[in-house]
ROKOL-512029 format. One record per residue (C-alpha): residue number from 1; x, y, z; residue in one letter; chain. Coordinates in steps of 0.25 Angstrom, whole numbers, padded with zeros to 4 digits. Example, Ala and Ser with C-alpha at 12.3 -4.5 7.8 and 13.67 -1.06 7.14 Angstrom:
<recs>
REC_1_0049_-0018_0031_A_A .
REC_2_0055_-0004_0029_S_A .
</recs>
This chain:
<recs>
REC_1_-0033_0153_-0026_X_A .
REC_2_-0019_0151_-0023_X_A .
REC_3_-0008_0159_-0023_X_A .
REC_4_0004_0157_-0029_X_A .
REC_5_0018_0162_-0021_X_A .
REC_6_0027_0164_-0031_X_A .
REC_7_0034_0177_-0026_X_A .
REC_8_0039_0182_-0011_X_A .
REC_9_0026_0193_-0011_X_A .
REC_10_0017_0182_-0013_X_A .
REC_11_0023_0174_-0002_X_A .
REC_12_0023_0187_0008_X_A .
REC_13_0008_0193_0004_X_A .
REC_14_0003_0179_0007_X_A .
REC_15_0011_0176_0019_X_A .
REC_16_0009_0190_0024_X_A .
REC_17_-0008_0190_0022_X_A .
REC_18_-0006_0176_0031_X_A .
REC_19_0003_0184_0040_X_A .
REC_20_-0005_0197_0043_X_A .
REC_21_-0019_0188_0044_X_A .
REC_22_-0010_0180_0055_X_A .
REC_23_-0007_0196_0060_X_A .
REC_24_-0022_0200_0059_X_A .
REC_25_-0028_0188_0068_X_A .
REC_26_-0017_0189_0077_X_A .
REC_27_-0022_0203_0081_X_A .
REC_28_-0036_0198_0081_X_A .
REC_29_-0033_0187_0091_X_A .
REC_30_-0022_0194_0100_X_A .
REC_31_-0030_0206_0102_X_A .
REC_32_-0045_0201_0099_X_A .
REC_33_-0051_0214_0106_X_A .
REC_34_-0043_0224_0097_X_A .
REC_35_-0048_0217_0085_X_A .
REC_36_-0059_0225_0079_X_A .
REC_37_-0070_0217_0075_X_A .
REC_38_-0063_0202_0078_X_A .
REC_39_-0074_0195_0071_X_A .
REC_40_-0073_0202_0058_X_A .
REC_41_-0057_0201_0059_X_A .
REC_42_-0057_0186_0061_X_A .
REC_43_-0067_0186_0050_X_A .
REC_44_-0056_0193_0040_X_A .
REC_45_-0044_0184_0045_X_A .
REC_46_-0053_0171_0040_X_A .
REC_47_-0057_0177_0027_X_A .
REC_48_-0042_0182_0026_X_A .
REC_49_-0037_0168_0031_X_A .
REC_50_-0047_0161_0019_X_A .
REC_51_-0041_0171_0008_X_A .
REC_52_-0027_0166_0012_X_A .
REC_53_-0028_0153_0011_X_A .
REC_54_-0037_0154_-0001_X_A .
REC_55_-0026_0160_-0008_X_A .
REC_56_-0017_0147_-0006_X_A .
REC_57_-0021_0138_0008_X_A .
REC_58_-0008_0130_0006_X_A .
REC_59_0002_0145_0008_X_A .
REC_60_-0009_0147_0018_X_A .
REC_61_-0007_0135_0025_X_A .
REC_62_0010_0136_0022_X_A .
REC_63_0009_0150_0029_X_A .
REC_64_0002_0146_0042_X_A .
REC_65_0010_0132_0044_X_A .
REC_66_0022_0139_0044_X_A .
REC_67_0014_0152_0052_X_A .
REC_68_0009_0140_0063_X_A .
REC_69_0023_0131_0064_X_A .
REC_70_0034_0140_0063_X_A .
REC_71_0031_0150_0074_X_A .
REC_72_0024_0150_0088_X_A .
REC_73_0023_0165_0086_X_A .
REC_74_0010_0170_0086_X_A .
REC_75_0004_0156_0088_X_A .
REC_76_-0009_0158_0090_X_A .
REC_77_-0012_0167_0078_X_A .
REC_78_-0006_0156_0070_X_A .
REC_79_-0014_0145_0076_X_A .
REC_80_-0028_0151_0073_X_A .
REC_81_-0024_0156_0060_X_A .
REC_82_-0019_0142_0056_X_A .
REC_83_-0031_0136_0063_X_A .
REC_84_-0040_0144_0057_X_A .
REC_85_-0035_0141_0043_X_A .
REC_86_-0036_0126_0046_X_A .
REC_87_-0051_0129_0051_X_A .
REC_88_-0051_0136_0036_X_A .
REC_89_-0048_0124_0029_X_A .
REC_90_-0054_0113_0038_X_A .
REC_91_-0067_0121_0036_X_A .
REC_92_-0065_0120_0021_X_A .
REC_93_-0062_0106_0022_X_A .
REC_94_-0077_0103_0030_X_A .
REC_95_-0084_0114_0022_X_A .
REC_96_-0088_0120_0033_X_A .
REC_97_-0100_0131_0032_X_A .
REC_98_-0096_0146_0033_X_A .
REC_99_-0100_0148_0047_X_A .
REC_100_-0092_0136_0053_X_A .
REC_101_-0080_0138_0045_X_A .
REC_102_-0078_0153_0049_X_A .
REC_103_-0083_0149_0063_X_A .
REC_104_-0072_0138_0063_X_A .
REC_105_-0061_0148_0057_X_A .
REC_106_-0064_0159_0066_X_A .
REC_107_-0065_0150_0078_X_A .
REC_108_-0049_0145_0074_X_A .
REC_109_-0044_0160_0072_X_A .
REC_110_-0052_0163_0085_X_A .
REC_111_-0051_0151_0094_X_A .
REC_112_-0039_0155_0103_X_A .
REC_113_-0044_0169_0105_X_A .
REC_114_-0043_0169_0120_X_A .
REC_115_-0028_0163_0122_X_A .
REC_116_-0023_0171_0108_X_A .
REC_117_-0009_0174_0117_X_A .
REC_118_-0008_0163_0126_X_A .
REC_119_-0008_0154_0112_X_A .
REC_120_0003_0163_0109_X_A .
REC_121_0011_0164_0123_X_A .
REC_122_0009_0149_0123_X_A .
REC_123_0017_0146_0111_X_A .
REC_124_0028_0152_0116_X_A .
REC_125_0031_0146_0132_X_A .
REC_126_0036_0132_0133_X_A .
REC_127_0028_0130_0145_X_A .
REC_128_0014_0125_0147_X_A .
REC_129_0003_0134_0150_X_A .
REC_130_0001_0141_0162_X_A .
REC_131_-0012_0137_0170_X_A .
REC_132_-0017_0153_0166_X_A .
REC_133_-0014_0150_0151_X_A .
REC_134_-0020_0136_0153_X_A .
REC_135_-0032_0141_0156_X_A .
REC_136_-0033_0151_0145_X_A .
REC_137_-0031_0141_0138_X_A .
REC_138_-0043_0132_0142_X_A .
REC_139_-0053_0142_0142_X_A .
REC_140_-0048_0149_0129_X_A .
REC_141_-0059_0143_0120_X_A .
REC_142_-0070_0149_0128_X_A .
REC_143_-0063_0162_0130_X_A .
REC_144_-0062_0164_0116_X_A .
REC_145_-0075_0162_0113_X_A .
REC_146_-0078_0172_0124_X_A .
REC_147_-0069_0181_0116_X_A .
REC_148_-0073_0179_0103_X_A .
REC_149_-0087_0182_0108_X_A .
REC_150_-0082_0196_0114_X_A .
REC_151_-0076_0198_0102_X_A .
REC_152_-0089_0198_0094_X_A .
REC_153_-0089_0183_0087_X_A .
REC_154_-0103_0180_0087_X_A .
REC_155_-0103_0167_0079_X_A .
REC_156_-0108_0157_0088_X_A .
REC_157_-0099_0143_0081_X_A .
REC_158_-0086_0153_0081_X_A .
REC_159_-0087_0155_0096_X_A .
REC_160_-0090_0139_0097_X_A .
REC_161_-0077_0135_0091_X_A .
REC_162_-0070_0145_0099_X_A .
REC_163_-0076_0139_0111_X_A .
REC_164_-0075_0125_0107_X_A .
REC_165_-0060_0123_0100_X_A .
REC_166_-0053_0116_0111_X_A .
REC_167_-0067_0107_0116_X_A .
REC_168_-0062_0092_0116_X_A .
REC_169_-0069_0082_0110_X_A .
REC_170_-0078_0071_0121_X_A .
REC_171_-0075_0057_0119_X_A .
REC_172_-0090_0054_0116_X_A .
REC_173_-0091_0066_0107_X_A .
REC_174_-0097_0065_0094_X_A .
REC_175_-0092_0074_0084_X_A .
REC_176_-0105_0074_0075_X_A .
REC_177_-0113_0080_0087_X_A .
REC_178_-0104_0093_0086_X_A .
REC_179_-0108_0106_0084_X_A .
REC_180_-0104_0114_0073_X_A .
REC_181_-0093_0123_0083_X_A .
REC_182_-0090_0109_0090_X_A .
REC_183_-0085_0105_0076_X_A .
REC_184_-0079_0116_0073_X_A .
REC_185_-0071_0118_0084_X_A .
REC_186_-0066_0105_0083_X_A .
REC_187_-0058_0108_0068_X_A .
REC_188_-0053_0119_0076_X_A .
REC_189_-0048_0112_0088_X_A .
REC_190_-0042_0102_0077_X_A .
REC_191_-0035_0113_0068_X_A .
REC_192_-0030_0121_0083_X_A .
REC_193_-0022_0108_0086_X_A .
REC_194_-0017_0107_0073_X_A .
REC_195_-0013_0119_0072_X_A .
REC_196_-0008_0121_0088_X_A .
REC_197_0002_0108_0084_X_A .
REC_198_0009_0114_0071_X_A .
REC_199_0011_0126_0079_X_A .
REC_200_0026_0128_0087_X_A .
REC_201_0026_0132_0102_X_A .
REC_202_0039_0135_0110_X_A .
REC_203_0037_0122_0120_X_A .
REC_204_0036_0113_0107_X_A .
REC_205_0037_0113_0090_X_A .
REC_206_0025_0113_0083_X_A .
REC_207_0022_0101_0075_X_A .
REC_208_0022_0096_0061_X_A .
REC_209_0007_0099_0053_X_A .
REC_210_0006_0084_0052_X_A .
REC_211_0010_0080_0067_X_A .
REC_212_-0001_0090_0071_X_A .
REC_213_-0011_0083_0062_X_A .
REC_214_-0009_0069_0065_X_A .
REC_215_-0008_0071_0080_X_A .
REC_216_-0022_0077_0075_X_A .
REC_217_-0026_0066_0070_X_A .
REC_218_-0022_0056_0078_X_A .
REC_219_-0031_0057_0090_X_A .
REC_220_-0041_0049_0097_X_A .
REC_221_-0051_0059_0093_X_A .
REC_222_-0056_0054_0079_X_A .
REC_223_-0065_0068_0076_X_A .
REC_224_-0050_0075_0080_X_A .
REC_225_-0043_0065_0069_X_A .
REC_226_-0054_0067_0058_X_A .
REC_227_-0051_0082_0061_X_A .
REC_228_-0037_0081_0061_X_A .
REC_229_-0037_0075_0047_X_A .
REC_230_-0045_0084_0041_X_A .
REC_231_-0035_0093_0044_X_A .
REC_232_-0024_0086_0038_X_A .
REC_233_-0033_0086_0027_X_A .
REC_234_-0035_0100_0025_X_A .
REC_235_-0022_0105_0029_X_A .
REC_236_-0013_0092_0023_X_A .
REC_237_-0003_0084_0033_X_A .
REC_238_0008_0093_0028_X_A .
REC_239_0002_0107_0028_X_A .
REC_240_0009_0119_0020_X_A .
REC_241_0018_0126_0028_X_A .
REC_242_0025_0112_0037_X_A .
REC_243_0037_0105_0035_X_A .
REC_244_0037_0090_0029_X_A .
REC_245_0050_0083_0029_X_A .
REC_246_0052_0073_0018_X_A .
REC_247_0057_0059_0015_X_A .
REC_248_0072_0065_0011_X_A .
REC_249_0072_0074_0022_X_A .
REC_250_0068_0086_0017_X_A .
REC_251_0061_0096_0024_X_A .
REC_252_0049_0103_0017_X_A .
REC_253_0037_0113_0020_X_A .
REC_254_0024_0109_0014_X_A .
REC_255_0018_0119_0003_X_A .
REC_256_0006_0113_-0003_X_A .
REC_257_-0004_0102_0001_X_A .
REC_258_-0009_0090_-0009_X_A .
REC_259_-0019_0082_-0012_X_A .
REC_260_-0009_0071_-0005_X_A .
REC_261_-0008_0076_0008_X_A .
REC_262_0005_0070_0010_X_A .
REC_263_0013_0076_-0002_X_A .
REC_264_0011_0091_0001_X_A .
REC_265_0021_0101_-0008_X_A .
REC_266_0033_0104_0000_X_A .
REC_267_0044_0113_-0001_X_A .
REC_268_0058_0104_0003_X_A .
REC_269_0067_0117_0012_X_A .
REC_270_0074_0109_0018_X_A .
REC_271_0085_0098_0013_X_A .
REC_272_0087_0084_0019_X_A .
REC_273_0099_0091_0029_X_A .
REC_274_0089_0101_0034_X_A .
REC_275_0094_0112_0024_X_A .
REC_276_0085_0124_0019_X_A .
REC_277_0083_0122_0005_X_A .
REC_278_0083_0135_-0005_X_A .
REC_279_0075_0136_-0011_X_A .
REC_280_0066_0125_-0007_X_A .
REC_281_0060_0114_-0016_X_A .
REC_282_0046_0111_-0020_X_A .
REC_283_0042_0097_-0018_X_A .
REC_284_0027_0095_-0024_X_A .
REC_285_0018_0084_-0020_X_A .
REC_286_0020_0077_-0032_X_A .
REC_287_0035_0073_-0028_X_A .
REC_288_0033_0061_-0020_X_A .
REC_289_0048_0061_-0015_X_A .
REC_290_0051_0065_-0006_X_A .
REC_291_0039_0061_0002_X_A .
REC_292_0036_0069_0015_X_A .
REC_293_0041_0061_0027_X_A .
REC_294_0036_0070_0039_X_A .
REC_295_0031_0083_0044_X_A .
REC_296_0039_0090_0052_X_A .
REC_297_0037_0102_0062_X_A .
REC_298_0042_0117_0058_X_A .
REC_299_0053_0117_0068_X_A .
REC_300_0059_0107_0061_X_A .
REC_301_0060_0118_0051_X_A .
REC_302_0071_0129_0055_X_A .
REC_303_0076_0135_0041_X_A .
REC_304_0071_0147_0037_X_A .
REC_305_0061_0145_0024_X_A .
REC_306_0056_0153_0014_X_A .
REC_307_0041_0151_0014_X_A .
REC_308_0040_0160_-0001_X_A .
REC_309_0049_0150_-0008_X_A .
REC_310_0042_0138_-0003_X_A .
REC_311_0028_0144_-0005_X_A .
REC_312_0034_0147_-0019_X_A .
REC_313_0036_0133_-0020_X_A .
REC_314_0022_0128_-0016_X_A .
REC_315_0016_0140_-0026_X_A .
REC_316_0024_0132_-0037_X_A .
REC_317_0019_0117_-0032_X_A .
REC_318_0004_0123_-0032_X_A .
</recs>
């Protein structure tokens, strides 16, 4: 089902449906204790999160690119949502059963539980931690299983992922030997990067979508790699919502994804001198040229643009 933005309330009502489930988990996260019936309230933002991106995955996916990249605020509500939508569509991708892809997803909202402020306090100091919030940090995957399981999660392979998110991969390990949570976990150790890289901190920019997935990809760790381009796959090397530059210097933000992962619909905002353009101009994959020539990371991005006009333009490509 998609839905077409072609007016300002269409643009708001779906922004502001993304915005208040961002609102509602950020609650759930920040004060887990005064949530009534935590379970059953990270159960509704996963059904409500699926509804969203049923409704148009590509918006969805414009909405939190531009949620993750453009600001630190709020960091660590932003990274488990845009985690868990990344959980959402690898699990697609796999066609994984019920009970392992609501694990997974629940696990990605969840995973930070016990560190919900520091991942906030951290994006915001240029230093490195301190050995207090280093060891918060160690111990964060084990506390919030212990957390979770306080706060009434009783299924056995949510708590696992939790638990086992950050475990590293043994040299002489074989990945055909893992559990179902070992698995599991490590899409969302995968996607946790991912997403940790596109996102901006005060001590350094956040990277493109593209630098994030290559250095993915590009490890000794050949489970990691095959992982990482499954990613790239599902999400496309130049994901709605980032900024592509092409071959006649032009800056443009990616609406849509194709079939040809390299030739995504892109709304051109910027001229070749760095200018806003108004309004901005639809560039569809079926126009080779100009060609995209690189991604490049929000902050090279300053002017101020209007996100209805350009989803407007993505609503007439589709």
């Amino acid at each position: 089902m998609k839905l077409i933005v072609n007016t300002d309330d269409d643009y708001e009502s779906l922004l502001g449906q993304w915005s208040d489930l961002e609102s509602g988990l950020a609650m759930a996260l920040h004060h887990p204790d005064c949530a009534q019936e935590f379970v059953h309230r990270i159960a509704q933002y996963d059904r409500w999160m699926r509804e969203l991106l049923l409704l148009d995955t590509d918006i969805g996916l414009y909405q939190l690119f531009q949620l993750a990249i453009n600001s630190p605020a709020g960091y660590s509500t932003s990274h488990a949502l845009v985690s868990a939508v990344l959980c959402q569509m690898i699990a697609d991708a796999f066609s994984l059963s019920v009970q392992e892809r609501d694990a997974l997803v629940q696990a990605a909202f969840t995973m930070n539980i016990a560190m919900t402020g520091l991942q906030d306090q951290l994006t915001k100091q240029n230093t490195r931690p301190s050995p207090e919030q280093q060891s918060t940090i160690n111990t964060h995957a084990t506390e919030g299983t212990l957390i979770l399981h306080r706060l009434g999660v009783t299924d056995p392979l949510w708590l696992e992922i939790v638990q086992l998110h950050h475990r590293k991969t043994a040299a002489d390990e074989k990945p055909d030997t893992w559990s179902a949570a070992r698995r599991l976990a490590y899409i969302l150790s995968v996607v946790d990067r991912y997403a940790a890289m596109i996102s901006p901190r005060h001590s350094r920019e956040g990277r493109s979508a593209t630098e994030s997935a290559q250095s993915i990809v590009t490890t000794h760790d050949a489970q990691n790699n095959h992982m990482g381009q499954l990613l790239v796959r599902v999400v496309g090397l130049f994901p709605p919502g980032t900024f592509v530059q092409l071959d006649n210097a032009t800056v443009g933000v990616v609406m849509h994804r194709r079939t040809d992962d390299k030739s995504p619909d892109v709304a051109i905002v910027l001229n070749d001198k760095g200018q806003l353009i108004r309004p901005p101009r639809l560039h569809t994959s079926s126009s080779r040229n100009p060609a995209i020539a690189a991604a490049l990371p929000a902050s090279k991005v300053r002017e101020h643009l209007n996100h209805h006009l350009i989803l407007q333009l993505g609503a007439h490509a589709a």
